[in-house]
ZAMARGU-4260 file (C-alpha; in steps of 0.2 Angstrom, whole numbers, plus 5000, padded with zeros to 4 digits):
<rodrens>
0) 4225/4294/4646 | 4210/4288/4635 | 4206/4269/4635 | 4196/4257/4629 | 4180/4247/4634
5) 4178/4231/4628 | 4164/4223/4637 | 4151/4229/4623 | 4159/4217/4612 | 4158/4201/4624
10) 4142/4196/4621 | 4148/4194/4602 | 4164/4186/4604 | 4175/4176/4616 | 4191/4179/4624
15) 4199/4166/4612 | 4191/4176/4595 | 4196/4193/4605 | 4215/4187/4607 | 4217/4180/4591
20) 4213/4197/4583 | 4225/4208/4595 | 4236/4197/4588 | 4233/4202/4570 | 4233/4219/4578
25) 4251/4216/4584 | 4257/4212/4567 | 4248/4227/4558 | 4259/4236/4572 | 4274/4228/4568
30) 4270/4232/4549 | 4268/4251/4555 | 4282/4254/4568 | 4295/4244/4555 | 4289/4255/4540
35) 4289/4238/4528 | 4270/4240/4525 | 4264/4246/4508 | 4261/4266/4507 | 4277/4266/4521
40) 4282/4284/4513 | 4266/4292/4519 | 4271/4288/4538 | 4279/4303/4545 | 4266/4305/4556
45) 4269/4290/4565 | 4281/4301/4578 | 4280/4315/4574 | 4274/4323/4590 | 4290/4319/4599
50) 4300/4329/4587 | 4289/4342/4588 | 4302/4357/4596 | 4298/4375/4605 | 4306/4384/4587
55) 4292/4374/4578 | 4278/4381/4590 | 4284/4397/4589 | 4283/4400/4572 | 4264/4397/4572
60) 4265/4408/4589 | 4272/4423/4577 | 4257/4423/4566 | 4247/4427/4581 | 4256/4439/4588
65) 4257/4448/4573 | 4240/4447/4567 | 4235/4453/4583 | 4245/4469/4583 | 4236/4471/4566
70) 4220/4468/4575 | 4214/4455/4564 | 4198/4449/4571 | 4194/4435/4558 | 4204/4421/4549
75) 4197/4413/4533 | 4206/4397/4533 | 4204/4387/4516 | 4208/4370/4513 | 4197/4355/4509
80) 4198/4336/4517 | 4210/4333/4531 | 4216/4352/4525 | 4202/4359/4537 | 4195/4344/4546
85) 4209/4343/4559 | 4205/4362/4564 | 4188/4362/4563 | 4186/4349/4574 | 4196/4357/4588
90) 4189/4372/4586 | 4171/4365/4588 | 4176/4355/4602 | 4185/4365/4613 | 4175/4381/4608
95) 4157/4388/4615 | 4140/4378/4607 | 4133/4396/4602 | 4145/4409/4600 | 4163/4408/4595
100) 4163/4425/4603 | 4160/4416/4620 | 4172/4404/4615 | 4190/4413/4618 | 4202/4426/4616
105) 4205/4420/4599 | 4201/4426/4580 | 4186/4421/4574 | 4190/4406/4560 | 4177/4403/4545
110) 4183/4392/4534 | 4180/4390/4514 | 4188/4378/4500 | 4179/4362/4506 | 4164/4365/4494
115) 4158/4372/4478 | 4142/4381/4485 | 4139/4397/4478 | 4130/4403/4492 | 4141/4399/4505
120) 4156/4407/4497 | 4143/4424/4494 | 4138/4421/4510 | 4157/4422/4516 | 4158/4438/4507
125) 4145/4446/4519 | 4152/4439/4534 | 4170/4448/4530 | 4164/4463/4523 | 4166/4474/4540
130) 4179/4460/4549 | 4197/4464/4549 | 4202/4449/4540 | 4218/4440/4537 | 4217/4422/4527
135) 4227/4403/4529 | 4224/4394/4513 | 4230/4375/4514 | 4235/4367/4500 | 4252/4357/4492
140) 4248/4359/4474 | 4239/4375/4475 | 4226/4369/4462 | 4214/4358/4469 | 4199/4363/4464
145) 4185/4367/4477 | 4200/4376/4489 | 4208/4387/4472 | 4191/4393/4468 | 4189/4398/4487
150) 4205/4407/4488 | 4205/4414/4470 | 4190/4424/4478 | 4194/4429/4495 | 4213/4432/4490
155) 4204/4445/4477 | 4193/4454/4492 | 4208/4455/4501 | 4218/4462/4489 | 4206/4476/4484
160) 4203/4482/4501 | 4219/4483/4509 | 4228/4483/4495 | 4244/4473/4488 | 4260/4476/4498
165) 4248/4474/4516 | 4238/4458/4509 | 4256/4448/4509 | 4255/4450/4527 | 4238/4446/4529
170) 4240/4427/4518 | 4248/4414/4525 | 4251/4399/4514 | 4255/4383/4520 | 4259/4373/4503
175) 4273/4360/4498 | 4292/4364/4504 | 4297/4365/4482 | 4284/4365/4472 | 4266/4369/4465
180) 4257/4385/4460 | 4252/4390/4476 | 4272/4388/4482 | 4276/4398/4468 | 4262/4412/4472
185) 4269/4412/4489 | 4286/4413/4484 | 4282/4429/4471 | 4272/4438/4482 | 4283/4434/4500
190) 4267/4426/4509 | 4273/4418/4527 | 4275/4399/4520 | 4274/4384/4531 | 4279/4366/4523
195) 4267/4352/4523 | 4278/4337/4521 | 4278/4324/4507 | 4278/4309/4520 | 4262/4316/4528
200) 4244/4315/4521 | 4231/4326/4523 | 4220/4315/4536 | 4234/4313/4546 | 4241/4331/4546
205) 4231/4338/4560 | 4247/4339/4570 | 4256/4350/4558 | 4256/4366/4553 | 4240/4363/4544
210) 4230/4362/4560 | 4239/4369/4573 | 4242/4386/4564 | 4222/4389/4563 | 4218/4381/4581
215) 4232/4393/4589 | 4222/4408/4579 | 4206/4404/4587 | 4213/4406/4604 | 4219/4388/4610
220) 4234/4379/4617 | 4242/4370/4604 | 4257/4368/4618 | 4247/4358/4628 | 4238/4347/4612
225) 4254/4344/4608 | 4259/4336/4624 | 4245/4328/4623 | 4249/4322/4609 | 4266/4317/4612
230) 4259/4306/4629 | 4250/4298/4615 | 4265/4293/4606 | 4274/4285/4620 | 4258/4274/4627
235) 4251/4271/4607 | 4271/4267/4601 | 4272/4254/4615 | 4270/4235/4608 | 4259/4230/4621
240) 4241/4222/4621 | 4236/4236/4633 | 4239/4248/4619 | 4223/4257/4616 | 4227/4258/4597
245) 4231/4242/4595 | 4215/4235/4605 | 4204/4248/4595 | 4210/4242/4579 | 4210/4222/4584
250) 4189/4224/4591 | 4185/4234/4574 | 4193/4220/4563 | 4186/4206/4575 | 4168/4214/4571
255) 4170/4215/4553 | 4176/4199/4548 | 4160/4193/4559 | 4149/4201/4549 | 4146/4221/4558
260) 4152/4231/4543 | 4147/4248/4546 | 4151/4260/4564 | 4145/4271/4569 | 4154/4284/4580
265) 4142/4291/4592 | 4146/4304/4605 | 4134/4313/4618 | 4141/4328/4616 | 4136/4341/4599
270) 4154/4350/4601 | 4161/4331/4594 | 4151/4332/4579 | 4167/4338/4568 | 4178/4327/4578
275) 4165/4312/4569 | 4168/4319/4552 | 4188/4322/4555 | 4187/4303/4561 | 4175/4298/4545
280) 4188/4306/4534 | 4200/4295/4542 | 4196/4280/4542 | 4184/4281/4527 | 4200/4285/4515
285) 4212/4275/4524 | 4201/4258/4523 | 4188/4259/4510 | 4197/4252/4494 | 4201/4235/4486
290) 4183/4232/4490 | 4185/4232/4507 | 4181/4244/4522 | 4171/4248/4536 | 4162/4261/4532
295) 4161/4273/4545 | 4147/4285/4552 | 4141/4293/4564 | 4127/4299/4577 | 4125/4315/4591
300) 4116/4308/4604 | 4105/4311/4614 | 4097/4320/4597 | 4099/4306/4584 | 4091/4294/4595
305) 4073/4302/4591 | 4081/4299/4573 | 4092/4285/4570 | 4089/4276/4587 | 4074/4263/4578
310) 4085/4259/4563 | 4101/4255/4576 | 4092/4245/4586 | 4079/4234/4576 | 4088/4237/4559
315) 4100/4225/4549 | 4113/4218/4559 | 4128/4222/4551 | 4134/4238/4561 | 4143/4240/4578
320) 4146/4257/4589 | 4161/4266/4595 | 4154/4275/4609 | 4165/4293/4615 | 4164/4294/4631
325) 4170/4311/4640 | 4170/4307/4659 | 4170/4329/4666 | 4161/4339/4659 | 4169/4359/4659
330) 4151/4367/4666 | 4138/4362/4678 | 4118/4363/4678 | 4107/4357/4689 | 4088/4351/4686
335) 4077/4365/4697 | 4062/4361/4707 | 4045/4365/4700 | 4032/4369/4712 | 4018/4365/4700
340) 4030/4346/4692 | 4014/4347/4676 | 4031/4339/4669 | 4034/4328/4684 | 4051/4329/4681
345) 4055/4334/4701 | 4060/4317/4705 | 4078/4325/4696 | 4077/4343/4705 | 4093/4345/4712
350) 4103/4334/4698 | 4116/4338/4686 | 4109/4337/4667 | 4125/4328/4663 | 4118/4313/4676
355) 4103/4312/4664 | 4114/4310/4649 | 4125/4299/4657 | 4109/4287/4662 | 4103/4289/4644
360) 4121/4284/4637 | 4121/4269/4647 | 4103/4265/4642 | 4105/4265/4627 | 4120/4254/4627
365) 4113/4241/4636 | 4099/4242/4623 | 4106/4241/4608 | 4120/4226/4615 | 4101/4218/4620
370) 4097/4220/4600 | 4112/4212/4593 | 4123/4229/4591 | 4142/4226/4598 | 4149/4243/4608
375) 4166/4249/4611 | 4168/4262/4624 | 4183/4276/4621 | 4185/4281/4637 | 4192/4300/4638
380) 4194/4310/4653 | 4190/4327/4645 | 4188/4336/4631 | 4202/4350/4634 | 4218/4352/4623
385) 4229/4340/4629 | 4215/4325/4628 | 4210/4331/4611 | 4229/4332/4605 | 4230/4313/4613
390) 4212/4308/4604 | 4220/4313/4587 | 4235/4302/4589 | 4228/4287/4596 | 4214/4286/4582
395) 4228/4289/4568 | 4239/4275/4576 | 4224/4264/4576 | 4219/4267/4558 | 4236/4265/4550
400) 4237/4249/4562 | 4219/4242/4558 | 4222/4245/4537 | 4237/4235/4541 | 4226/4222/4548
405) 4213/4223/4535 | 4225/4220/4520 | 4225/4238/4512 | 4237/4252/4511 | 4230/4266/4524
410) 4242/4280/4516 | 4234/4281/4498 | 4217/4286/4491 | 4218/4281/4472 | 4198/4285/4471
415) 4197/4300/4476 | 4204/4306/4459 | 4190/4301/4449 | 4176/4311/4452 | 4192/4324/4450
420) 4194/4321/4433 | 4177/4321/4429 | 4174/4337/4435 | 4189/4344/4425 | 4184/4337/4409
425) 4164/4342/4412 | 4171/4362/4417 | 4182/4361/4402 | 4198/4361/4409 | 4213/4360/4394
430) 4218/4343/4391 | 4205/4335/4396 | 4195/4338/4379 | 4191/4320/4373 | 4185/4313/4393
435) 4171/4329/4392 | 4167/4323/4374 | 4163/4304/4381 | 4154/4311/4400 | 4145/4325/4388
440) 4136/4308/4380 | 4131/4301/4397 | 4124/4318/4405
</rodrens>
């Protein structure tokens, strides 16, 4: 079970400040588990877990079987935002630091659509061009930009090689249940569809066929995130003060309105890295409008100490730290005895590596609380399916709790669509003749 630790915060707040915020926090959950908050349509993630069944699972189990009797070695998965971000987080964080070859038994997963780099999408074209390769493009309208340019291209390669009636075996499309070009696409050419619900948003879709499809390709067991995920639900869905969702979400509100408006996610662990930019996506979308918002980011540690460390520690005081904390480690290595010590680092022969970065954790906590930066600790047990699949859960519950709580809808993301816009008019898109007219004048 993941937990939280709230001493970091102490020495900023007292236990009358502390409770007076949970009790907000309650509220927001109220709002939440009622469904009478604002953006209430956008909730079917709320528990879902629970009603996640064997036939579901198996369906994404299919694909792999049958991929593998096609001895596919390589997935391109396309989507962009919480389209990509769930899956690429758990593949980085249950995967090998080097080598996805290292990693599992799985297919190798590249992913495209989440940019408009001309290189990296050339550069996917070397990387396929002697892989058996298969693709998942994620989208519900099918003509989002940066993922339709993406798929436009390697749908094409996929085509020309293996030709037509084989590439609809090799695309799967996970896409709206009625609607949208790419559900039409689908539909015409008899790609395997799965559904991405209206009542779920991308950020929050990790748990759907938009992650777990890619995550079971690369080799992992999305049975057991699932479980995790579902143990989740039950502790999460309880309205209880020793909720971990609902005490996240009280101490980040807490900080804010006291002035701490940035956090910073910081783990001790580079396999996280994606898990911070799934969780920046998050709560980044979900909070920052109405011209409110923690803004979130994040720091690898022990690396962006020798980076980032002065600013956090002597720079303006408006930000606070979220600290992930993954008690076991999967592999151990221990510090060996120098005969010569020129490094005179003998006085830690014989101990883990993990006891130094544990020290240097706490170190730097105790610092940085000693410079006037508040901590929370996220306490998780570690880093395998089933505590990642509970992870994903108890951050979603705590952001659609904590919007609640900051006074914004945390299911909508009306500003996304500007730079959208923009981009159609400046690339000439029809319709949109008179907006490139006006942006033309400001270029």
């Amino acid at each position: 079970m993941i937990t939280i630790d709230k001493s970091g915060c102490k020495p900023f707040a007292n236990e009358q400040q502390i409770n007076s915020y949970m009790d907000k926090a309650l509220k927001g959950f109220d709002t939440l588990e009622s469904g009478s908050g604002a953006g209430n349509d956008f909730i079917g993630w709320n528990h879902l877990p629970s009603t996640i069944t064997k036939e579901v699972m198996d369906e994404y189990k299919d694909v792999v079987s049958r991929w593998q009797a096609m001895n596919i070695d390589t997935v391109v998965v396309i989507g962009i935002g919480g389209s990509y971000l769930g899956a690429k987080a758990a593949i980085s964080a249950l995967g090998h630091n080097f080598t996805a070859k290292l990693s599992n038994k799985g297919m190798h997963i590249l992913f495209a659509g989440s940019n408009m780099s001309e290189d990296y999408l050339a550069e996917l074209t070397d990387v396929i061009e002697d892989r058996n390769t298969a693709c998942v493009v994620i989208s519900k309208s099918g003509t989002t930009t940066e993922p339709a340019v993406a798929f436009r291209i390697v749908k094409q390669y996929i085509e020309q090689k293996y030709g037509m009636e084989e590439s609809a075996e090799r695309i799967v499309a996970v896409t709206d249940r009625n609607r949208g070009a790419l559900k039409s696409l689908a539909t015409a050419q008899g790609y395997t569809t799965f559904v991405i619900e209206d009542n779920i948003g991308g950020r929050y879709s990790v748990l759907t066929p938009v992650g777990l499809l890619a995550i079971a390709l690369a080799g992992y067991d999305i049975d057991a995130m699932v479980r995790g995920a579902q143990e989740a639900e039950k502790v999460c869905s309880e309205r209880s003060e020793s909720n971990p969702s609902i005490q996240y979400a009280a101490l980040r509100n807490m900080l804010y309105d006291a002035g701490y408006k940035t956090e910073i996610l910081v783990n001790y662990n580079p396999r996280l890295l994606y898990v911070s930019e799934w969780w920046k996506q998050l709560f980044g979308e979900s909070e920052g409008k109405d011209g409110k918002g923690i803004f979130p980011a994040s720091v690898t540690n022990t690396t962006d100490l020798h980076s980032m460390g002065q600013y956090i520690q002597e720079g303006e005081r408006t930000l606070f730290e979220t600290v992930l904390h993954v008690a076991s480690c999967r592999r151990e290595m221990l510090i060996p005895f120098d005969k010569d010590n020129l490094d005179n680092l003998n006085y830690l022969a014989g101990r883990r590596v993990e006891e130094c970065n544990e020290a240097a954790m706490n170190a730097t906590i105790i610092a940085h609380i000693d410079g006037g930066v508040p901590q929370i600790k996220v306490e998780i047990p570690s880093m395998d399916e089933f505590n990642l699949g509970w992870l994903f859960y108890f951050f979603e519950k705590a952001c659609g709790i904590s919007g609640y709580v900051l006074g914004v809808n945390p299911f909508n993301q009306p500003g996304v669509e500007a730079y959208k816009k923009n981009m159609f008019a400046l690339l000439g898109k029809p319709g949109y003749e008179e907006l490139a007219a006006e942006l033309k004048k400001r270029l």
